[in-house]
C-alpha positions in Angstrom: 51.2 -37.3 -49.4 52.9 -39.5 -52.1 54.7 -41.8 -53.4 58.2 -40.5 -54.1 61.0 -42.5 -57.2 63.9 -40.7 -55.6 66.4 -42.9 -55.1 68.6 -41.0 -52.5 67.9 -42.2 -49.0 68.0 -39.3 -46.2 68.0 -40.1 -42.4 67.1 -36.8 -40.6 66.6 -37.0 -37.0 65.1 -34.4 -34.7 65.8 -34.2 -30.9 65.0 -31.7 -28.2 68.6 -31.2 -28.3 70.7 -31.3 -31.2 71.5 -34.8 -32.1 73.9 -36.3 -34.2 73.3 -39.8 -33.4 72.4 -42.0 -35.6 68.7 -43.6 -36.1 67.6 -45.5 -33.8 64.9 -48.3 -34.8 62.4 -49.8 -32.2 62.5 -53.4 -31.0 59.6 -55.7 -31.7 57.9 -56.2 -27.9 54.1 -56.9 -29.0 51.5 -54.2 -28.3 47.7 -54.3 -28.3 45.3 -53.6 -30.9 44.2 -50.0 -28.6 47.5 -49.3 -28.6 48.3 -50.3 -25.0 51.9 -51.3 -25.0 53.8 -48.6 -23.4 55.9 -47.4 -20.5 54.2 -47.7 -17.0 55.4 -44.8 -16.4 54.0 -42.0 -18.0 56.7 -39.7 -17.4 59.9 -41.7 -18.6 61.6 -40.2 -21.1 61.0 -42.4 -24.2 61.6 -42.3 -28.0 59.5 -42.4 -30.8 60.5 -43.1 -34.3 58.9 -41.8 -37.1 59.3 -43.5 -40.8 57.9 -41.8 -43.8 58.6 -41.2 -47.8 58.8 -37.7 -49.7 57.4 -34.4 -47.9 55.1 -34.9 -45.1 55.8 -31.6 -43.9 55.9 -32.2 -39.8 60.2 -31.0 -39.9 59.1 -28.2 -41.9 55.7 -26.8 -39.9 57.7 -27.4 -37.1 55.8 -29.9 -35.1 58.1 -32.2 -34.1 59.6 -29.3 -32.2 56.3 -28.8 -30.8 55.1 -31.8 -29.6 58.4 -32.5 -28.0 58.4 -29.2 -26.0 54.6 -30.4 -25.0 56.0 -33.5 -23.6 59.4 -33.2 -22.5 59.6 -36.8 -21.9 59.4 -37.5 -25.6 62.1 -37.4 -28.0 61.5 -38.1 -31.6 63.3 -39.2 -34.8 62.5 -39.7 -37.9 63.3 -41.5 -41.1 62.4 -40.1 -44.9 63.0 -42.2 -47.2 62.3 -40.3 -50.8 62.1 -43.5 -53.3 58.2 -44.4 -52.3 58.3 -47.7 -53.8 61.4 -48.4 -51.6 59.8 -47.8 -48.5 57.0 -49.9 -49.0 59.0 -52.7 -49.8 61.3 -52.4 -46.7 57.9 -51.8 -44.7 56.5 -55.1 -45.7 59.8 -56.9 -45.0 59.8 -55.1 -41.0 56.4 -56.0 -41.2 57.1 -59.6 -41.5 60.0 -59.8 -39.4 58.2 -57.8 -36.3 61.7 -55.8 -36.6 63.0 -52.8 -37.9 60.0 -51.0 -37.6 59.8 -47.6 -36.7 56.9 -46.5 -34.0 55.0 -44.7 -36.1 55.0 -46.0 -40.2 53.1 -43.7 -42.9 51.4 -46.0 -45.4 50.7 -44.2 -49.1 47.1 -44.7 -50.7 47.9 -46.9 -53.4 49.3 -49.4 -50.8 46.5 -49.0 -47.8 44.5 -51.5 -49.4 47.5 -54.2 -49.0 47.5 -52.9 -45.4 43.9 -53.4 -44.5 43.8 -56.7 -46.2 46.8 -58.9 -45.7 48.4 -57.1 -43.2 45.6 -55.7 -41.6 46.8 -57.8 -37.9 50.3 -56.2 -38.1 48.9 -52.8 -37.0 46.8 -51.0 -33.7 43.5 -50.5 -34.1 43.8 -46.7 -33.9 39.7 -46.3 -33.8 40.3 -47.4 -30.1 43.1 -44.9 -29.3 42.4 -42.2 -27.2 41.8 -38.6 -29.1 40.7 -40.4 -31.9 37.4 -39.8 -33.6 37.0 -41.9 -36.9 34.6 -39.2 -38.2 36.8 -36.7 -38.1 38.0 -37.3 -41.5 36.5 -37.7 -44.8 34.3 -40.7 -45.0 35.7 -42.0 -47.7 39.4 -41.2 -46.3 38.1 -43.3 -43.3 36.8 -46.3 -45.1 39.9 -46.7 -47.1 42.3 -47.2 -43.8 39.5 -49.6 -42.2 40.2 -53.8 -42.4 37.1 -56.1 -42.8 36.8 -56.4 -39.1 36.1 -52.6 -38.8 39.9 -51.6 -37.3 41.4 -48.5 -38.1 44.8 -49.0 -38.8 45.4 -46.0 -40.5 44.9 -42.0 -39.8 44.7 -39.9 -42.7 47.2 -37.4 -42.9 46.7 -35.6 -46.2 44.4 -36.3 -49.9 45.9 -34.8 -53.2 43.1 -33.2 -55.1 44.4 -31.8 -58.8 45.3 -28.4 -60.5 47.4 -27.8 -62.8 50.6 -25.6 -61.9 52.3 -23.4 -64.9 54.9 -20.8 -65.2 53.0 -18.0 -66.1 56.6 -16.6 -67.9 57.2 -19.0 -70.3 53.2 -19.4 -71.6 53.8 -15.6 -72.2 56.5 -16.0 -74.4 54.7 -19.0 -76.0 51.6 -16.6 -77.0 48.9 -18.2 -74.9 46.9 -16.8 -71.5 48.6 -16.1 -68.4 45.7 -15.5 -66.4 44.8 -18.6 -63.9 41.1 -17.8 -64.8 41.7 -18.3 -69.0 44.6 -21.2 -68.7 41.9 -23.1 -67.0 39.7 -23.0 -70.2 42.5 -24.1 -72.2 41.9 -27.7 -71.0 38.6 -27.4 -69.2 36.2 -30.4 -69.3 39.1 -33.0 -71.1 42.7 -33.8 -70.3 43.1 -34.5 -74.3 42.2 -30.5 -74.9 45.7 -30.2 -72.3 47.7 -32.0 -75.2 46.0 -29.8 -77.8 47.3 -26.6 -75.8 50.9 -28.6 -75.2 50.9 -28.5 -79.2 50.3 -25.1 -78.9 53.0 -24.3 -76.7 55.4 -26.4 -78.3 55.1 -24.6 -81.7 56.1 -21.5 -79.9 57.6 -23.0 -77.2 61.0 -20.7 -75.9 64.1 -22.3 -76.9 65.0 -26.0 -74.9 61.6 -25.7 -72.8 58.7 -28.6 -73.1 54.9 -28.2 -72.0 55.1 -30.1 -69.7 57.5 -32.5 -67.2 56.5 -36.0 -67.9 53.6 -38.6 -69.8 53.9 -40.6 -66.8 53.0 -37.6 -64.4 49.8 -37.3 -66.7 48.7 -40.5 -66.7 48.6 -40.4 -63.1 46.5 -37.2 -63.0 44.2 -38.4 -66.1 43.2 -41.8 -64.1 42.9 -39.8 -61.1 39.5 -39.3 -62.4 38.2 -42.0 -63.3 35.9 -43.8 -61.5 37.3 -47.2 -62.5 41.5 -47.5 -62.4 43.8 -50.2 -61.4 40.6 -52.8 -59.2 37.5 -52.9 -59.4 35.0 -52.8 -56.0 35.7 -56.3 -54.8 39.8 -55.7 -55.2 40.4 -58.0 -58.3 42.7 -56.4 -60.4 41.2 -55.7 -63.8 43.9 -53.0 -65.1 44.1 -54.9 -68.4 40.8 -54.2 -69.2 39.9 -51.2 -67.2 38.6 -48.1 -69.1 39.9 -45.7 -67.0 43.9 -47.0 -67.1 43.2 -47.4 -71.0 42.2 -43.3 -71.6 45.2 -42.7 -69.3 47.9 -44.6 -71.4 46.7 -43.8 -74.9 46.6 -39.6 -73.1 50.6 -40.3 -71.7 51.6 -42.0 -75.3 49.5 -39.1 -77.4 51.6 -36.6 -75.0 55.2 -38.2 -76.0 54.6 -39.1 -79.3 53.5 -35.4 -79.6 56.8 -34.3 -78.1 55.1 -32.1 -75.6 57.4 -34.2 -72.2 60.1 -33.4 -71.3 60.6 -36.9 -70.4 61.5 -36.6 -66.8 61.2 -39.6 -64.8 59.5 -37.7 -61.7 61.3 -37.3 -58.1 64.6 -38.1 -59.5 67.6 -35.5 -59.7 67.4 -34.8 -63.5 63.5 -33.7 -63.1 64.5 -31.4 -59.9 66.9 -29.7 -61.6 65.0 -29.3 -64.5 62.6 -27.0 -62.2 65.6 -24.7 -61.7 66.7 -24.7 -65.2 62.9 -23.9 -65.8 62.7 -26.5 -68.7 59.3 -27.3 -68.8 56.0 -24.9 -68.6 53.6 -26.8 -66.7 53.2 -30.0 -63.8 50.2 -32.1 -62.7 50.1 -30.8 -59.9 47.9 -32.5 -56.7 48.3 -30.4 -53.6 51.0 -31.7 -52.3 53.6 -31.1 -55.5 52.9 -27.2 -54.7 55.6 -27.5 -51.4 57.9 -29.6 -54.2 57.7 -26.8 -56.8 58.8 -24.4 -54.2 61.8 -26.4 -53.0 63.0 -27.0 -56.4 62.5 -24.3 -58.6 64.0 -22.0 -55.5 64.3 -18.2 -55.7 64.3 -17.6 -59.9 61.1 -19.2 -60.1 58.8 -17.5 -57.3 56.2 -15.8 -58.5 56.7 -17.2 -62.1 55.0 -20.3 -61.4 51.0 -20.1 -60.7 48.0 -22.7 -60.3 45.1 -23.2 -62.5 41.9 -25.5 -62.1 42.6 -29.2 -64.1 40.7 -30.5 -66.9 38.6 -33.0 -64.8 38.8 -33.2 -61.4 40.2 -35.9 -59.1 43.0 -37.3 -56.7 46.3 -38.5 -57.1 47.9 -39.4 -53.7 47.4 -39.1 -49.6 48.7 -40.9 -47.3 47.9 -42.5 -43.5 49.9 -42.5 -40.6 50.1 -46.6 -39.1 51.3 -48.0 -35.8 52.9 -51.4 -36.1 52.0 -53.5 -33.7 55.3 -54.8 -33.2 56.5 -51.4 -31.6 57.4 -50.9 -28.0 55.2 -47.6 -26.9 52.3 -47.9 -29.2 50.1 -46.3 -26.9 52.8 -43.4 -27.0 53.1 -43.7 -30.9 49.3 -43.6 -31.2 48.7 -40.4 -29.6 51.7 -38.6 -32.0 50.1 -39.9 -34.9 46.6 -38.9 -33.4 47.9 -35.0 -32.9 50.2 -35.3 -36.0 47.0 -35.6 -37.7 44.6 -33.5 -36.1 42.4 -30.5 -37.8 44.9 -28.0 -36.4 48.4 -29.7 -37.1 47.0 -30.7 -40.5 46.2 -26.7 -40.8 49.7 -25.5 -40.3 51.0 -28.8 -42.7 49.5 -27.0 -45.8 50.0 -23.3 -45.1 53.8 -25.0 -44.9 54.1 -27.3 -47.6 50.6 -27.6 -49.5 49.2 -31.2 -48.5 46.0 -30.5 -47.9 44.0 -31.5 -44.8 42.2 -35.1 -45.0 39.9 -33.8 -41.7 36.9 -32.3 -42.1 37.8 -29.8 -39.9 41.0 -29.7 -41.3 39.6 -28.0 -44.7 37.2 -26.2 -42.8 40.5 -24.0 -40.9 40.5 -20.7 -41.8 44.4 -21.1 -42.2 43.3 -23.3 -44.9 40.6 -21.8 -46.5 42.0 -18.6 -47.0 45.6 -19.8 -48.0 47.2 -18.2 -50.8 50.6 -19.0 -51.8 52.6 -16.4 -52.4 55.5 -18.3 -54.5 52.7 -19.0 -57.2 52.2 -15.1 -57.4 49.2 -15.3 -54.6 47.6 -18.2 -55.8 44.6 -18.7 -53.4 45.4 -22.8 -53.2 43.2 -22.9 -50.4 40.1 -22.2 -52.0 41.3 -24.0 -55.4 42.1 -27.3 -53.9 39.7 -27.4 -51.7 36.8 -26.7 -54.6 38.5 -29.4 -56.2 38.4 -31.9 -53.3 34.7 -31.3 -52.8 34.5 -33.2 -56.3 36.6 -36.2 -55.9 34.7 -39.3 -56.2 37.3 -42.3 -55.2 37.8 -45.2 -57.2 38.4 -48.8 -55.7 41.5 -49.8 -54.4 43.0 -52.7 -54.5 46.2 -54.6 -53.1 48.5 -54.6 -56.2 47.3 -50.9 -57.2 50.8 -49.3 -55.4 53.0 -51.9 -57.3 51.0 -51.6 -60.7 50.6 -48.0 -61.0 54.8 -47.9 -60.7 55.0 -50.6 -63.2 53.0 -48.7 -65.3 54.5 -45.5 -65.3 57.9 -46.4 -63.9 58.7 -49.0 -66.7 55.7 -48.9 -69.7 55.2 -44.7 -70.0 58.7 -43.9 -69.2 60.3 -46.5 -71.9 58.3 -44.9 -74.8 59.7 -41.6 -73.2 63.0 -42.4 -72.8 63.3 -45.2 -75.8 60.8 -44.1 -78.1 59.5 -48.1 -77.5 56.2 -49.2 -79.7 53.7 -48.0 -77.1 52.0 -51.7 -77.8 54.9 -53.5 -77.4 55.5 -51.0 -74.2 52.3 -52.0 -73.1 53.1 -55.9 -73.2 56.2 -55.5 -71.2 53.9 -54.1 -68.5 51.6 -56.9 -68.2 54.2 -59.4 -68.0 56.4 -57.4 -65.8 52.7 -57.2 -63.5 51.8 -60.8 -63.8 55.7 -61.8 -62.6 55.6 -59.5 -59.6 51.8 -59.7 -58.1 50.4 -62.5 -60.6 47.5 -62.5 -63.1 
């Protein structure tokens, strides 16, 4: 998963029945670590709230549905909030109220570090839930969603390795390769040799169309891989100095002051109608942004738009599923989030909407493996980001990373874009914007 700018707010609730009632949120009765709070009765008909950001995909693959008609004692709603940033702040808040909260709370990457750390005692230890088998994910997906203590608190729902998505129509009309096999060479081995081909593009480029959506987009998918980004292995944040952050900002400023962005300001309304108005030729594109494409770009762009391998590979989002303490069936909450994110469930989540399994098993589903979307003209995304995710080394993550990384790209990228702003004088208004929010 990932975290989503969109500002709108959409409360979408899902019932056995129809329902047009409102949200409900859960009280804040304590529940144990194992996730013992829950009705004594284990055929009461119960609720279960669900709060999430962006596209996690369980409306669309249907599972809700599912799981209710499994359990016919269980209804559940949920809450999507798109603007990412949002939600986290309005998590912390319930967090530290005990109210608010919704059974089940997804936690995004950049912010699981916060969650192990200072609000590690806020959430079940999910390791002790039943159905649960740490080792079912990807060790390093594991370890990131695991406090000091050795709790659990989180259960991986998806990891976001890279490709590059392009619409194979408009590189045609701009002269260069429309084979997913030769627009990987364009850029292969160095995300600078994907501003090189953005020049190339643009000097051809069809009337009112840019390379590519947005600098900030690609300096999230150049520091995906590096192996140093925002904190380094003991959490302090070093992003002032850090190698990794500095290749990413001078790629994003080299990409704008080239004129190759659009300009976009990701996950807002301008940059999904641009998809429909098929203004720009390519998108960073982490498994997960393949569902997004889809939904925006809608009917006049299937089979246009195709994937290709990135120039270096790595991971920009994923995401956890949490179960706040504070809720009133955590036993109940823990085993949805257990078979929410089980190999199978996780299978039919990216054969829907493209986020790709963070199980082992999960990757390992034929459903998976031999995926092929056939909106990016048969692309087989299975085997592409699943290649890519057998290369993903993670970096560090720290507390702050979530609130930086916006910062960065929200505010220092997106001003040069939008203001043509000194990129050093960008730059400056970063870190101070940083050190007033989460401090030197």
């Amino acid at each position: 998963m990932r975290t989503t700018s969109r500002p709108r707010r959409a409360v979408v609730l899902a019932t056995a029945a129809a329902a047009t009632s409102a949200l409900l949120l859960t009280g804040c009765s304590s529940g144990s670590d194992s996730g013992g709070s829950g009705s004594s009765d284990a055929n009461a008909k119960i609720t279960l709230t669900v709060g999430d950001f962006g596209t996690f995909g369980y409306k669309e693959a249907g599972l809700y549905d599912e799981y209710m008609a499994a359990h016919p004692n269980v209804t559940i709603k949920y809450d999507t909030v798109q603007d990412g940033q949002k939600y986290w702040d309005a998590l912390t808040t319930h967090l530290a109220s005990g109210s608010g909260l919704s059974d089940v709370q997804a936690v995004e990457v950049g912010y699981i570090a916060q969650a192990t750390n200072t609000l590690g005692d806020k959430f079940v230890d999910l390791g002790k839930a039943e159905g649960v088998n740490p080792g079912n994910w990807l060790d390093w997906k594991a370890k990131q969603a695991t406090t000091a203590k050795g709790a659990l608190i989180g259960l991986g729902t998806d990891i976001g390795p890279m490709a590059i998505c392009y619409r194979s129509d408009l590189f045609q009309q701009a002269g260069l390769p429309t084979d997913r096999a030769e627009v990987g060479k364009l850029w292969a081995g160095d995300w600078s040799k994907f501003v090189e081909a953005g020049k190339t593009y643009q000097s051809k480029a069809p009337t009112g169309t840019f390379f590519t959506d947005s600098a900030s987009g690609l300096f999230n998918a150049a520091l995906s891989a590096e192996p140093l980004q925002y904190s380094d292995a003991g959490g302090k944040l070093v992003y002032k100095d850090s190698p990794g952050v500095k290749k990413a900002w001078d790629l994003a400023v080299s990409a704008s002051q080239a004129k190759i962005s659009a300009g976009l300001r990701q996950f807002q309304d301008p940059w999904n109608a641009a998809f429909a108005n098929a203004k720009f030729a390519t998108v960073v594109c982490p498994s997960w942004m393949t569902g997004i494409i889809g939904k925006y770009s809608g009917d006049s762009g299937k089979g246009k738009w195709d994937v290709a391998a990135p120039p270096v590979a790595g991971n920009w989002g994923g995401a956890f599923l949490t179960v706040p303490k504070a809720g009133k069936h955590t036993k109940e909450a823990a085993a949805l989030a257990a078979w929410l994110t089980a190999p199978e469930q996780q299978a039919k989540v990216f054969t829907k909407v493209g986020n790709l399994p963070s199980t082992v098993g999960g990757l390992q589903q034929s459903a998976v493996q031999g995926a092929k979307a056939e909106y990016l003209n048969n692309a087989p995304t299975g085997q592409i980001f699943a290649a890519s995710a057998q290369s993903i080394k993670p970096a560090p993550i720290g507390e702050q990373d979530g609130n930086v990384k916006t910062i960065i790209t929200d505010n220092g990228v997106l001003d040069i874009e939008e203001h043509g702003t000194d990129p050093a004088k960008a730059w400056s208004n970063v870190t101070k914007l940083v050190d007033d929010k989460v401090g030197h």
